[in-house]
C-alpha positions as CSV (number, residue, x, y, z in Angstrom):
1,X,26.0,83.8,25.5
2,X,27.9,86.3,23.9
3,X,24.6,88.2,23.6
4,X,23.6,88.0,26.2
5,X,26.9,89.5,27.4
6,X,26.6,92.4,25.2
7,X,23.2,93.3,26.5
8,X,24.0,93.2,29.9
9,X,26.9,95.8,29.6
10,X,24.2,98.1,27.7
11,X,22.3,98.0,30.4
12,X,25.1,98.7,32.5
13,X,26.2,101.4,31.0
14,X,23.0,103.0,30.8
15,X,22.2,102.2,34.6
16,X,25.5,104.3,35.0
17,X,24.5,107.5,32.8
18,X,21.0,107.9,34.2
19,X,21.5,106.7,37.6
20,X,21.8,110.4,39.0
21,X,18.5,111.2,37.0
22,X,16.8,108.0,38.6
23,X,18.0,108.5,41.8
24,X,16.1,112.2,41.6
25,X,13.6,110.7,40.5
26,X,13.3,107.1,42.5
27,X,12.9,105.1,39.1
28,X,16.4,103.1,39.7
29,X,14.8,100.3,41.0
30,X,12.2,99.5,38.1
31,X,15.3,100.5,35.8
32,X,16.6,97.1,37.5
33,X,13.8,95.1,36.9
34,X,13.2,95.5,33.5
35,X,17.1,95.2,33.1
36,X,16.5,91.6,34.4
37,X,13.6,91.0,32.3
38,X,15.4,91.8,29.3
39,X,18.2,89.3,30.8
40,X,15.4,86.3,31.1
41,X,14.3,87.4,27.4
42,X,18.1,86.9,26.0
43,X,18.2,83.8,27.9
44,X,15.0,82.5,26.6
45,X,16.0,82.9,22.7
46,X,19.6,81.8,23.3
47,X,18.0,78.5,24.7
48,X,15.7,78.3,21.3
49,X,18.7,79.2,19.1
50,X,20.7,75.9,20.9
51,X,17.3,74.2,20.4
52,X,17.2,75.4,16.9
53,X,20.5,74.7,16.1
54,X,19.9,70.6,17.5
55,X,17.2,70.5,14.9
56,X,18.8,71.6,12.2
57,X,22.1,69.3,13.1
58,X,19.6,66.1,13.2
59,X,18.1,66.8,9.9
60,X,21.0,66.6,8.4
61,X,22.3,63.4,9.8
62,X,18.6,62.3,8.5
63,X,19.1,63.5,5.0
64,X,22.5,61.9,4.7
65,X,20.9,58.3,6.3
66,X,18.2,58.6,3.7
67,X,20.9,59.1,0.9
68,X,23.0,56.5,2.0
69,X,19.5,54.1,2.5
70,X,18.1,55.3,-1.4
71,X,21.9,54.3,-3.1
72,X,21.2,51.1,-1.0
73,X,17.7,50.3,-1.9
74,X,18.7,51.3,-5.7
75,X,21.8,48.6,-5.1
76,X,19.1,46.1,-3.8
77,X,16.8,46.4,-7.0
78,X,19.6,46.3,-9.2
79,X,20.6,43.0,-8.1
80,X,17.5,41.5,-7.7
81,X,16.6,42.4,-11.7
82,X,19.1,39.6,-12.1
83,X,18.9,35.7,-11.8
84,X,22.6,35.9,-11.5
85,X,24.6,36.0,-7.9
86,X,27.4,38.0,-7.7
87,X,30.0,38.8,-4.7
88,X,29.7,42.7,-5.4
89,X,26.0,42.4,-4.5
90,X,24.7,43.6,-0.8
91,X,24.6,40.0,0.9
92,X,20.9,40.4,1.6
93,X,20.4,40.3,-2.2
94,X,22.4,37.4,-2.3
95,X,20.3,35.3,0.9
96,X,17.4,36.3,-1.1
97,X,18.5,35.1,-4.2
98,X,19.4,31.4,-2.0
99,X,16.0,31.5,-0.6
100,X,14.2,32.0,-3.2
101,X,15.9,29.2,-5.6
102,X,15.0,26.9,-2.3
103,X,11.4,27.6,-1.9
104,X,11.3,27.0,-5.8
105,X,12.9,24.1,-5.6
106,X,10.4,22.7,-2.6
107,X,7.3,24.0,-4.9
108,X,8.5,22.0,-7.3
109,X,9.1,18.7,-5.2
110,X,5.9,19.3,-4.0
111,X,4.3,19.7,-7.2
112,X,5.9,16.1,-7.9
113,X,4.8,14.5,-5.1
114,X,1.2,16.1,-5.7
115,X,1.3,14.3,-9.2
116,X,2.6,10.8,-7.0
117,X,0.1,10.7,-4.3
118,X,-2.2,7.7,-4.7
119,X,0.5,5.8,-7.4
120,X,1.9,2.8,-5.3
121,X,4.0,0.0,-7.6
122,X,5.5,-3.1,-5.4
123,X,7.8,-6.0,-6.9
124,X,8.7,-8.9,-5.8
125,X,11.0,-12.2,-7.3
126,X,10.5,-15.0,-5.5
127,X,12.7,-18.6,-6.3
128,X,11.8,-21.9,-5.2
129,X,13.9,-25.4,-5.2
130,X,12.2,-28.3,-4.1
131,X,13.1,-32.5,-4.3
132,X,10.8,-34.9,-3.9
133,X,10.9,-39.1,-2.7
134,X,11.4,-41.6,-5.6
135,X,7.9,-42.7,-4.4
136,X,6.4,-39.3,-4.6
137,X,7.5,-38.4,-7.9
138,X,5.6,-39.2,-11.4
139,X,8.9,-40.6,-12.7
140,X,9.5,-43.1,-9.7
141,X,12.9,-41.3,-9.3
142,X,13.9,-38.7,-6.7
143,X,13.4,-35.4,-8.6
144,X,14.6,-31.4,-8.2
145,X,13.2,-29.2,-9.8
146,X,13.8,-25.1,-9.5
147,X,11.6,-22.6,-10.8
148,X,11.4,-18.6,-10.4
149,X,8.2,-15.7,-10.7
150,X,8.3,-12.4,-10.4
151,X,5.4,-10.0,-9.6
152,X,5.0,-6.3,-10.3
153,X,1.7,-4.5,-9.1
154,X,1.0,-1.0,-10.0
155,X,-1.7,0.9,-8.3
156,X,-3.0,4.3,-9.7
157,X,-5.7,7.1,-8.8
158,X,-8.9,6.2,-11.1
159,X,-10.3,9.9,-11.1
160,X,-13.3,10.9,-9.2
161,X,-17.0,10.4,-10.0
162,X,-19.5,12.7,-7.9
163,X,-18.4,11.7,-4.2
164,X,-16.9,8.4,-5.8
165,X,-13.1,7.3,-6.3
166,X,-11.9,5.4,-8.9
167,X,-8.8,2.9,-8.9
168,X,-6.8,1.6,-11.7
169,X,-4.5,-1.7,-10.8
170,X,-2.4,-3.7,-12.8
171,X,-0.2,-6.4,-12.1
172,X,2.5,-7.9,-14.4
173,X,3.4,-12.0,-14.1
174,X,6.6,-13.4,-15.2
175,X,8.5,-16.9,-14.3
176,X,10.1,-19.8,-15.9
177,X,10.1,-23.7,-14.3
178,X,7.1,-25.9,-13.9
179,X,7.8,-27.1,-10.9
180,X,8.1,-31.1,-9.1
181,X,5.7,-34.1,-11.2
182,X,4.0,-35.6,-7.9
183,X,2.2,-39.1,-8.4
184,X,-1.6,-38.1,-8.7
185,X,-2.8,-36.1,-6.0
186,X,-6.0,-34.1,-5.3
187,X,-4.1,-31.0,-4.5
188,X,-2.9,-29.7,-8.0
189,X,0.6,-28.4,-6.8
190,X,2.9,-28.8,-3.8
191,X,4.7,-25.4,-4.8
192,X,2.0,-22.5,-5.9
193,X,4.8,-20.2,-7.0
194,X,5.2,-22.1,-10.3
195,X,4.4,-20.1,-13.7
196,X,5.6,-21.4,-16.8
197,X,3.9,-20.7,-20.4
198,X,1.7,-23.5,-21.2
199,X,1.4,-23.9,-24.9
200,X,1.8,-27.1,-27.7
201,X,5.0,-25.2,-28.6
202,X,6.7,-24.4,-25.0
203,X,10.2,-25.4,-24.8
204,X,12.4,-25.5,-20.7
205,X,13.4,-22.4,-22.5
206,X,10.4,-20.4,-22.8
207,X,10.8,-17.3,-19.7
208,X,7.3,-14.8,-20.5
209,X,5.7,-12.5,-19.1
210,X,1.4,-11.8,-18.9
211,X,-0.5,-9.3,-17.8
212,X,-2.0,-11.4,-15.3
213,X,-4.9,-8.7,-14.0
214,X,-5.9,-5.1,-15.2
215,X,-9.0,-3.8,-13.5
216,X,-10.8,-0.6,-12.4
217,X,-12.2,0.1,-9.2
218,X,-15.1,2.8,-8.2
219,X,-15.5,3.0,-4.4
220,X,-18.8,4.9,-3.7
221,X,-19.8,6.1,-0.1
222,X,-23.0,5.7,1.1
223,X,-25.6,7.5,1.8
224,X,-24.7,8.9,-2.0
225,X,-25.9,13.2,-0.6
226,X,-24.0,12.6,2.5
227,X,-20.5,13.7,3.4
228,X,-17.5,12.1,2.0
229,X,-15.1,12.1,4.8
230,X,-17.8,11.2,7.5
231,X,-19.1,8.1,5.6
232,X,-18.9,4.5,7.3
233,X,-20.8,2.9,4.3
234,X,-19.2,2.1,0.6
235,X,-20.3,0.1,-2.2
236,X,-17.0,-1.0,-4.6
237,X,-17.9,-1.9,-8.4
238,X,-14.9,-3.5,-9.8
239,X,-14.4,-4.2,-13.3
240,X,-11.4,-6.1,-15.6
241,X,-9.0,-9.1,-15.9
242,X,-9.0,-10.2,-11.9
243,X,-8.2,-12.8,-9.6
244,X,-10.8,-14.1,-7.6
245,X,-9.1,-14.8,-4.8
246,X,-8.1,-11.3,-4.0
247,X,-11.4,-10.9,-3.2
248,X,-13.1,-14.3,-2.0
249,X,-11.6,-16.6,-0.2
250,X,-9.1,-14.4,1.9
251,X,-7.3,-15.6,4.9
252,X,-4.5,-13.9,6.6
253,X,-2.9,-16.8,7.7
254,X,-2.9,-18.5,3.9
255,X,-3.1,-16.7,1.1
256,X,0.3,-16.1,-0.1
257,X,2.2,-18.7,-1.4
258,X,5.3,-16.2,-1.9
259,X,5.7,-15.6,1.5
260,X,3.5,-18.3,3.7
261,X,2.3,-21.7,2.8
262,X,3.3,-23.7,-0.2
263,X,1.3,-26.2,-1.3
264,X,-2.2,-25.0,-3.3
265,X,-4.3,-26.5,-1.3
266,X,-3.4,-24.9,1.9
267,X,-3.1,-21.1,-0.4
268,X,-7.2,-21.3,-1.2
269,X,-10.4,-23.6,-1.0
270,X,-9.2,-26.7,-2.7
271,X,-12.2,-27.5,-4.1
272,X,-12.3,-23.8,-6.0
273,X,-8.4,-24.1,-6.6
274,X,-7.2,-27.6,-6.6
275,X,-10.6,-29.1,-7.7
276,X,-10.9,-26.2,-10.2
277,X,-14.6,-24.7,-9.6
278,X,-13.1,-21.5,-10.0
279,X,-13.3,-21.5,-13.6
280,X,-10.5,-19.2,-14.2
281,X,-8.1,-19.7,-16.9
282,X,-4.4,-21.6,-16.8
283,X,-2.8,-19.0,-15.3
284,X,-5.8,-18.4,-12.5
285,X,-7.0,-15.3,-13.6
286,X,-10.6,-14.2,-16.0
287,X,-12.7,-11.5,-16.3
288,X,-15.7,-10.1,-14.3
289,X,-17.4,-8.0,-12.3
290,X,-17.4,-7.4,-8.9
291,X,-20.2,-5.5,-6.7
292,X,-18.7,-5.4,-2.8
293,X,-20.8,-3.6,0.0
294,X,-18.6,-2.4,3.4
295,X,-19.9,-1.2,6.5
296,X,-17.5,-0.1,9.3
297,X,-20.2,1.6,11.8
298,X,-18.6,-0.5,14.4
299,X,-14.8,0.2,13.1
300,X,-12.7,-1.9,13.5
301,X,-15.3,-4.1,13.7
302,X,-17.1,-4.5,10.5
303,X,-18.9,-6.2,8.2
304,X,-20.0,-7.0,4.2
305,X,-21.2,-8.9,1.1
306,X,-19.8,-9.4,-2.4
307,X,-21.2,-10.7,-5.3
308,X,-18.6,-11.5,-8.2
309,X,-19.3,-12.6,-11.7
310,X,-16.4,-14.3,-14.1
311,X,-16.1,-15.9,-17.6
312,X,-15.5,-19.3,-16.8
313,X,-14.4,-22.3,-19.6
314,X,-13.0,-20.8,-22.9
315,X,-14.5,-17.3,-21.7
316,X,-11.7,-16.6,-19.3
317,X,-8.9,-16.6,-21.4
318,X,-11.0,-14.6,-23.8
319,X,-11.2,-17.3,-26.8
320,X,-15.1,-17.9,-25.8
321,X,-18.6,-16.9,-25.2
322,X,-18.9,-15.0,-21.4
323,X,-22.1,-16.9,-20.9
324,X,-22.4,-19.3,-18.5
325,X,-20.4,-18.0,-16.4
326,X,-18.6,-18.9,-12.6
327,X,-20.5,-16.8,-9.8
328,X,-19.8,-16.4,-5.9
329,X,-21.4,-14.6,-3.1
330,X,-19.4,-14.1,-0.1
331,X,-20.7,-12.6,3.4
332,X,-18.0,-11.7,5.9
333,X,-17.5,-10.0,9.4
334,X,-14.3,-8.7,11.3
335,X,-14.7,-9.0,14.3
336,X,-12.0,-8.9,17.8
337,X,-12.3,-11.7,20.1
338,X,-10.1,-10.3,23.2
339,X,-9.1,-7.2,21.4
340,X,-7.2,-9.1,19.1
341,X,-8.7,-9.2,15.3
342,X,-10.0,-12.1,13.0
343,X,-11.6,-12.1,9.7
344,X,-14.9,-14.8,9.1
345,X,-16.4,-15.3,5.7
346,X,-18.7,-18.0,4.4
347,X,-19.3,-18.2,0.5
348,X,-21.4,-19.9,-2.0
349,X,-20.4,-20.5,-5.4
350,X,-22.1,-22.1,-9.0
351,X,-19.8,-22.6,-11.5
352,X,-22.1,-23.5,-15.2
353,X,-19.0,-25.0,-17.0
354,X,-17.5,-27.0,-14.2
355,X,-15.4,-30.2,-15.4
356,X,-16.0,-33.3,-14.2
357,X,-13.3,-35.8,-13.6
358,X,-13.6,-37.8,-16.7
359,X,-12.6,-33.9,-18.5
360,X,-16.2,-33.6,-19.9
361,X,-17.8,-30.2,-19.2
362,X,-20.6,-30.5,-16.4
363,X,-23.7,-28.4,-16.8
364,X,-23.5,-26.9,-13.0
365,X,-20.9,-27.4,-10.4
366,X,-21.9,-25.7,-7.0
367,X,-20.7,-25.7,-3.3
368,X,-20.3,-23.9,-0.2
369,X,-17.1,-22.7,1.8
370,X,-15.8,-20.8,5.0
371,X,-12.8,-19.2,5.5
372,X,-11.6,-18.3,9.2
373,X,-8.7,-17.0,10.4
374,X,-8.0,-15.6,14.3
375,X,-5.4,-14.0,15.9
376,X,-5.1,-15.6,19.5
377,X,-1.8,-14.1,20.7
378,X,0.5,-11.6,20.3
379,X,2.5,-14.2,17.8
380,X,-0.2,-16.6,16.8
381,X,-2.8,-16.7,14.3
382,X,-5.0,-19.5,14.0
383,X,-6.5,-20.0,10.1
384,X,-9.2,-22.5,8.6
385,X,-11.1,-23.3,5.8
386,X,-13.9,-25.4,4.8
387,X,-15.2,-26.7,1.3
388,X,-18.3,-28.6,0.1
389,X,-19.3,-29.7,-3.2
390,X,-23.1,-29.7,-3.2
391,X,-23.3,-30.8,-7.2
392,X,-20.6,-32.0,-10.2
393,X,-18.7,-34.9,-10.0
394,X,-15.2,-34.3,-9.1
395,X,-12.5,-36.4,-7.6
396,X,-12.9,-35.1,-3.6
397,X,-16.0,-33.2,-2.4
398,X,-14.9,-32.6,1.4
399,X,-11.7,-30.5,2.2
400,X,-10.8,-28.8,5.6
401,X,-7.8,-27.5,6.0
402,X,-6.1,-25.9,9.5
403,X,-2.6,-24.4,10.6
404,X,-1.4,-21.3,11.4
405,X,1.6,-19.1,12.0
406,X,3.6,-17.9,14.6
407,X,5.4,-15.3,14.8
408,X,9.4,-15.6,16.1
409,X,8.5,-12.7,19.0
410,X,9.7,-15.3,21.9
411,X,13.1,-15.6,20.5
412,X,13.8,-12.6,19.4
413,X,12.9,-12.4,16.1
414,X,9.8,-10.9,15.7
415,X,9.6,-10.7,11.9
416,X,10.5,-14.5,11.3
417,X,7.5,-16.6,11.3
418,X,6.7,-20.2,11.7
419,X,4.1,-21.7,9.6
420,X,2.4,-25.1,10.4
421,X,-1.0,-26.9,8.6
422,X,-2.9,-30.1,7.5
423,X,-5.3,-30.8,5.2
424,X,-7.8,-33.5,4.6
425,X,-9.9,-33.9,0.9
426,X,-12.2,-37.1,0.6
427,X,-12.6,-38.9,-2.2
428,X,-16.2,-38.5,-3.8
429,X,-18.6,-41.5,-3.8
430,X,-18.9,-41.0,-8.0
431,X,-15.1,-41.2,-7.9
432,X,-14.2,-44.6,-5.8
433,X,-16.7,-46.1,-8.4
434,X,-15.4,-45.1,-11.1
435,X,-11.9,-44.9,-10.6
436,X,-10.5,-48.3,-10.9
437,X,-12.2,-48.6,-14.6
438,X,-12.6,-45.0,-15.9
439,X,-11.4,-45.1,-19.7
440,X,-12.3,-41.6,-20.5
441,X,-10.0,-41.2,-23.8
442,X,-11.1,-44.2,-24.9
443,X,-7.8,-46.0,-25.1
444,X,-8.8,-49.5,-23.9
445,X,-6.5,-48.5,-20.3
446,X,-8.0,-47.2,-17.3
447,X,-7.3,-43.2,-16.6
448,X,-6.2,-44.2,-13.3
449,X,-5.9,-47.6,-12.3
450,X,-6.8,-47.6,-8.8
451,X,-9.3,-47.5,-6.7
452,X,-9.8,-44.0,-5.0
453,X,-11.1,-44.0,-1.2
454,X,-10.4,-42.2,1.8
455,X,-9.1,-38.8,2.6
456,X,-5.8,-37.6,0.6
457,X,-3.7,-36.2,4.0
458,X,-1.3,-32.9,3.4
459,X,1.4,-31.2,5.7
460,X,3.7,-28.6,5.6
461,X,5.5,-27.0,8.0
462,X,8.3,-23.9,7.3
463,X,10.5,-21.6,8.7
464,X,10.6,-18.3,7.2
465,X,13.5,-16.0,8.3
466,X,14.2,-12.4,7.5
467,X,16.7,-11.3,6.2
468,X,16.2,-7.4,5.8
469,X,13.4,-5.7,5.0
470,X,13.4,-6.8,1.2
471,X,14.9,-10.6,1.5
472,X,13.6,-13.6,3.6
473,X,14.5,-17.4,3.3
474,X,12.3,-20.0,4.3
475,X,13.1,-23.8,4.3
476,X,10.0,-26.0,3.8
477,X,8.6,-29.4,4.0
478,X,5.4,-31.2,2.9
479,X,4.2,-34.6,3.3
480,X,1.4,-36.2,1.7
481,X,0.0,-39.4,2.4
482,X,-2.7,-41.4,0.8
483,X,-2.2,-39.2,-2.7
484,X,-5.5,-38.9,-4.7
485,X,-7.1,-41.5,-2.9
486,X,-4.8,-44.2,-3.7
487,X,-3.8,-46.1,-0.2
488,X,-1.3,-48.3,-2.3
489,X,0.9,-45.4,-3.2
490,X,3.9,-44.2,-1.5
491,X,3.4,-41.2,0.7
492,X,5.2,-38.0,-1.2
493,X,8.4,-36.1,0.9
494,X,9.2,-33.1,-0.1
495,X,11.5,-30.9,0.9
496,X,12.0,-27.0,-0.5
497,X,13.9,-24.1,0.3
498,X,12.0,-20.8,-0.9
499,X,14.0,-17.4,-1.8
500,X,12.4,-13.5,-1.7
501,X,13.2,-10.4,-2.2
502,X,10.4,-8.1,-2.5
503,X,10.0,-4.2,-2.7
């Protein structure tokens, strides 16, 4: 501005000294004009000086905003070079820091749970105490007895083969108490939960533990060059120590004497179980193989076969040849009826060291069986099972069993269930002949004493309530009338309360 001033008053004062020349002359007027040109000149640089100026003010607020940004960036690296926290570093060091430790901390739980996936382990204890009638018991007393197992299964990834997945699975058996001695019957136990060691030297004292099954398991999808996750077709090899029954023989409704039905011959086939076709060993386990084909097109509908091979005699507790062994085939369907799911399977079986009722060891015991069981409400399912011995001479050669469970939905309790079933086994033709005079041991006294006719009759009804998730209770009863045949014998009451708590 100042300038500016200065230029106009030169002008001025030259308009002044050579205004008489220009007026002579006529030039005062373009004097004028470029006086004012010169003005718009001056006004034009002052206005790039201010301009100029503006500049040079914001690049220095820039250069000081970058210094104070490098000291903090230099602060920053400083105290992220150190593990430590500290309240004199910036706080975003410090979030970092807090971050950082977390996601480590997730990596590693997830790491963890990487190395967990596919490892399952359940457990379960389960206590019984049961009395039986004076006229039920072997003693001719009224009897209680008490007895305790415990169960711990472990399953674990098997590694992959090709397409195929294997499976390792071990379970663990432990108990102590043998349980009620009923008067001869044709089902072997009215409480399936007993385990006791069974040796010339066991003591009441004797508490063990076995490893009751170890086996491996290769599931392989079929078509073997097609893909993996889209396959509706598997073949399962399964090799080890096993128990038949968890994979013949299945029924929802019965097969789980820890938490359902009691007495053995409502748990499996009695002829395989009770009867003792099965050929495993004391303890109802044995070695085999295992070849299962699944096809779930029609999921959940479905269908497959198995084939399983076991050591049977002194081959399933390993102190004998495998030869001769116990084989079963199995077909079986699920199928809905309704929309509301059931399970059908028919079996055939051939047992080469099957004992006969005198205890001598049969070349061939053989039969056929069906196991059915039907959901037909939203509480009830509906089980069955049907047994035939086709060859061997055993004590019965006809069992069917039936029952079911409901479920406690209609008062309230939907967990609680109650269980309901009767059985019927016939006595065999070869038995009622020979039963009155059979002196198997050779001791000059009949092995049983009576004569054996008619159908040995079983039921049991219970109540199982829950507790919690881990703890149920379940009062019981069983009555069996017309035990192994005998119609002169006293019909066995027994009454049991049964304790779990599983995981």
């Amino acid at each position: 501005m100042q300038s500016r001033r200065a230029a106009l008053l030169l002008a001025a004062m030259l308009a002044s000294a050579t205004a008489p020349a220009l007026a002579k002359t006529g030039d005062y007027a373009a004097l004028l004009a470029e006086l004012n040109k010169v003005s718009e000149r001056v006004e034009k640089l002052e206005a790039r000086n201010r301009e100029l100026e503006q500049r040079t003010a914001s690049t220095t607020a820039t250069e000081k905003r970058l210094q104070v940004l490098e000291e903090s960036n230099m602060q920053m690296e400083k105290a992220l070079a150190s593990d430590r926290l500290s309240d004199k570093e910036p706080e975003l060091a410090t979030r970092l820091k807090a971050v950082e430790t977390q996601a480590l901390s997730m990596q590693k739980q997830a790491r963890q749970i990487e190395s967990l996936e596919g490892i399952s382990v359940s457990a379960s204890l389960t206590g019984v105490v049961q009395g039986v009638n004076s006229g039920g018991s072997a003693s001719g007393s009224h009897e209680t007895h008490s007895n305790y197992r415990g169960d711990v299964t472990l399953s674990l990834p098997g590694g992959d083969i090709g397409n195929a997945e294997g499976k390792i699975f071990a379970h663990v058996r432990l108990g102590q108490g043998k349980g009620l001695g009923l008067v001869p019957t044709y089902t072997s136990s009215s409480n399936s939960t007993a385990f006791q060691l069974e040796s010339a030297n066991t003591v009441p004292d004797d508490s063990f533990a076995i490893l009751a099954q170890a086996w491996y398991q290769l599931k392989v999808p079929l078509p073997l060059s097609g893909n993996k996750a889209n396959s509706r077709e598997h073949l399962h090899v399964t090799l080890g120590k096993i128990d038949p029954f968890v994979f013949f023989d299945q029924n929802v409704a019965a097969d789980d004497e820890s938490a359902k039905f009691l007495n053995n011959a409502f748990v499996h086939n009695p002829l395989l179980d009770s009867g003792g076709d099965v050929g495993v060993d004391r303890y109802g386990f044995s070695p085999g193989a295992i070849v299962s084909y699944i096809n779930e097109h029609s999921k959940p509908e479905s269908w497959g076969a198995s084939l399983g091979v076991f050591s049977a005699g002194n081959g399933a507790n390993f102190s004998g040849s495998p030869g001769r062994p116990f084989v079963i085939a199995q077909i079986e369907t699920a199928q809905r009826i309704g929309n509301l799911p059931g399970n059908y399977r028919l079996y055939a079986w051939n047992n080469a060291q099957g004992a006969d009722y005198d205890s001598t060891t049969a070349m061939r015991h053989s039969g056929i069986g069906a196991s059915v069981d039907q959901r037909v409400g939203d509480s009830t399912t509906l089980f069955a099972r049907y047994g035939h011995q086709l060859k061997g001479r055993v004590r019965f050669d006809r069992a069917i069993t039936v029952g079911g469970e409901l479920a406690g939905n209609g008062w309230g309790r939907g967990a609680d269930g109650v269980g309901i079933a009767a059985g019927f086994l016939r006595t065999s033709n070869e038995f009622r002949n020979d039963s009155l005079t059979l002196d198997a041991d050779g001791d000059g006294n009949p092995d049983y004493g009576y004569e054996a006719h008619g159908w040995e009759r079983i039921a049991e009804l219970y109540y199982r309530f829950r507790v919690n998730k881990q703890i149920e209770i379940t009062p019981d009863f069983q009555y069996i009338a017309n035990p192994g045949g005998n119609e002169a014998a006293a019909s066995a009451k027994i009454f049991g309360l049964r304790a779990r708590v599983s995981y």
